[in-house]
C-alpha positions, 0 to 999 in steps of 0.5 A: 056588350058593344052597341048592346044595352043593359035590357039586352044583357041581363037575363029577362027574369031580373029586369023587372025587379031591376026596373022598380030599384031604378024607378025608385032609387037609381036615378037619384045617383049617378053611380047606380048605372056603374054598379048595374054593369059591375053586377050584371055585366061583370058579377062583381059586387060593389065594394069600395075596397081600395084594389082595383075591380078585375084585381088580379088583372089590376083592371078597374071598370069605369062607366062614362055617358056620353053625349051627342055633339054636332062637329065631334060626334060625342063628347063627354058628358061630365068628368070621370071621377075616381076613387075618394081621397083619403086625407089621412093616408095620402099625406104618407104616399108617393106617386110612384106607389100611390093608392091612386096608381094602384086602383087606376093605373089600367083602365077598362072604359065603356062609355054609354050614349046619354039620352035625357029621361031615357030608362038606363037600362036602354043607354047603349054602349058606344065604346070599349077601350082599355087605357093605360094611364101612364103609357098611353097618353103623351109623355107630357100629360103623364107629367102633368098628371103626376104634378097635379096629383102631388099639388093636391097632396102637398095642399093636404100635407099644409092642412088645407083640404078645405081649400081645395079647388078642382081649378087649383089643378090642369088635368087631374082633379079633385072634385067634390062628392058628398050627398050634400054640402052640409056632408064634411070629414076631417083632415089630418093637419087641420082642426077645419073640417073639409069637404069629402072629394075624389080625383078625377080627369076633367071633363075638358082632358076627357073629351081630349081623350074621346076624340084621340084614342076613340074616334082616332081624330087629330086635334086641330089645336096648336101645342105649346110643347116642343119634343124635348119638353117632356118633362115639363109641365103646362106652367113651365113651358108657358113661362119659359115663353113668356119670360123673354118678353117681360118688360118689352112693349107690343111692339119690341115683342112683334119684332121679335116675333116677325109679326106685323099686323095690318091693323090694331084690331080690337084683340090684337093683344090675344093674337099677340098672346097666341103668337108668344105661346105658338108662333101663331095667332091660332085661338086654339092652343092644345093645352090650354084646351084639354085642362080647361084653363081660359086665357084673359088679356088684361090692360092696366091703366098706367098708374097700375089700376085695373078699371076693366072687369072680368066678365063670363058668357051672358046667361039665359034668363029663362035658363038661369032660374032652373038653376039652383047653386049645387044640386044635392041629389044630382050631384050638379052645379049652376054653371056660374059655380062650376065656372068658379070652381072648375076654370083655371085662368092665365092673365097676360097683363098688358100696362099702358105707358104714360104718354104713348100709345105703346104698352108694356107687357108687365107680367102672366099669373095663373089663377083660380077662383079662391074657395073661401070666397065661394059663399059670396059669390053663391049670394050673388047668384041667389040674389041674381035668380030671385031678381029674375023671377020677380022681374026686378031687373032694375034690382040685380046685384050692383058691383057696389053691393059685392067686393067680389061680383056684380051683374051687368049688361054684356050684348053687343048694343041695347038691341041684343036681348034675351027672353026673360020668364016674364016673356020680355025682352031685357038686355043681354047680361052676365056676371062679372068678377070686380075689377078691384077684385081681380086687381088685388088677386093680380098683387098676391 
């Protein structure tokens, strides 16, 4: 199977009545090319039962595309999504002999080379790996996943599944799956109805994985995590290092740290940050990478007000109109959504002294984007898009319009633009969460 494709795998009389199944239904779902391999590859049927594929084996089958990257070779293309959450069940279960353990403890991955508009029958196969899941990734990561999993479950038990965010979480998620968004179930606290998910790993631990255990790459990151620190979450250790400089200014904590830079440059804060996390001033930190959580410097003001928004990357103009909010048949979100929904921020906030050019570090939060705010920020974007392709870019949404999000310019200077579908030249822009938006998500 390896370096083969599907047309070099089934026999030659089945293609062409597979070939008119995929031209008229298979493209529309992303499991169709997982089930092609179950039947023609494995002959197992598709069955949604709750055991693993190869059952006497304990061995379940996943398919996973990957793309082509210029630096690491291949990358995934998206998360790796496992079996639905059953909110009835799992409020009884316990890790240890969870439903979730019992289908995907042990793992046959094959992982296919995505190509735009080519016919799946021709995806190759780059890699076949067998993954334990708890033996075969670092200790720390076995942790980490077991509380990501019973974070879900207790938001389940409290009878918020509505709430859910797969940003809630660091390496193991809970991502949507329905046919669309008007598809919910009901949960078994709760009289609100929530939307059906499934776990899944994240794309961002995925690609950790791709480059460790396939292409047998060492990460060029920094870790936050020191031997003895096993058993210990991504959260644990990152307040343990920040708990000691609460409270002390920039420069009590440099002295502490045995670091003195030339200069305050514009983002010595982040330097400052890494160097509490990593001993170093390295942008690049192991764990916050593989569970994709973005660190944000923040500086209040010293009365305690926040002035300066929180801004994501400029968007393309051209691009952003092709997006739509959630895509129904491809099961895909606008990256202004998947921002929202997926990203998990650590806030290091920084407060100015009253009179001095010194600053306290006040306090770190872990955050996410809160699901019931969701709709808000869905009309904004809708708004954003409409505005674009009239060409009323005087009209985008204003932070006086929204308590949650605006759009502004983010360019260097008026000189850094972007084409627009107009074939114009605007200023660079991007959306941007209120200030007082995340000043009072700062306050929970």
């Amino acid at each position: 199977v390896l370096h083969k494709t599907l047309r070099d795998i089934i026999p030659d009389d089945l293609i062409a009545e597979i070939q008119e199944n995929i031209d008229g239904y298979g493209r529309k779902r992303k499991g169709h090319f997982g089930d092609l391999v179950e039947k023609y590859v494995f002959g197992l049927e598709n069955n949604g039962r709750s055991e693993a594929d190869f059952l006497i084996a304990g061995v379940e089958l996943k398919t996973a595309p990957l793309k082509k990257h210029k630096e690491k070779e291949y990358v995934s293309k998206e998360r790796l999504v496992f079996s639905m959450i059953d909110y009835d069940k799992i409020v009884d279960e316990k890790w240890e002999i969870s439903s979730f353990l019992k289908k995907n403890k042990l793992l046959l991955l094959m992982f296919y080379l995505f190509i735009e508009q080519q016919d799946p029958l021709d995806y190759e196969f780059k890699f076949i790996h067998l993954l334990e899941l708890l033996k075969d990734v670092p200790v720390q990561d076995v942790e980490q996943i077991r509380r990501d999993w019973e974070f879900i479950v207790d938001k389940i038990r409290r009878g918020e599944a509505h709430l859910l965010s797969e940003g809630d979480t660091y390496y193991l998620g809970a991502c949507t799956k329905a046919k669309n968004s008007r598809v919910l179930r009901e949960q078994p606290r709760s009289r609100i109805p929530a939307k059906p998910r499934a776990f899944s790993l994240k794309q961002t631990y995925l690609n950790y994985l791709i480059q460790k255990n396939l292409l047998g790459r060492e990460v060029e990151a920094i870790s936050i995590f020191k031997k003895e620190e096993a058993v210990k979450t991504i959260e644990d250790v990152i307040n343990d290092k920040f708990r000691n400089h609460i409270g002390k200014t920039d420069k009590e904590i440099m002295v502490r740290l045995g670091w003195e830079p030339e200069m305050k440059s514009k983002n010595y804060k982040r330097l400052l940050a890494n160097r509490i996390l990593t001993g170093a001033g390295s942008n690049k930190i192991a764990e916050l990478d593989k569970a994709n959580v973005t660190m944000k410097v923040i500086t209040l003001e010293h009365t305690g007000t926040l002035r300066e928004s929180l801004s994501f990357p400029t968007f393309d103009y051209k691009d952003l109109v092709t997006q739509v909010w959630y895509d129904e048949k491809e099961e895909t979100m606008s990256e202004f959504h998947a921002q929202l929904e997926m990203d998990r921020f650590l806030f290091v906030v920084f407060q100015k002294i009253k009179g001095s050019d010194d600053i306290i570090l006040k306090k770190i939060k872990f955050w996410n984007f809160p699901m019931q705010d969701l709709a808000e920020a869905e009309r904004v974007f809708d708004k954003t898009v409409d505005c674009i392709n009239k060409g009323k870019y005087e009209d985008l949404p204003k932070m006086s319009e929204s308590d949650i999000a605006h759009v502004r310019p983010h360019g260097r200077d008026g000189n850094d633009t972007s084409e627009t579908p107009q074939h114009t030249q605007e200023i660079k822009r991007c959306f941007w969460l209120n200030a007082k938006y995340i000043q009072k998500a700062l306050e929970i």
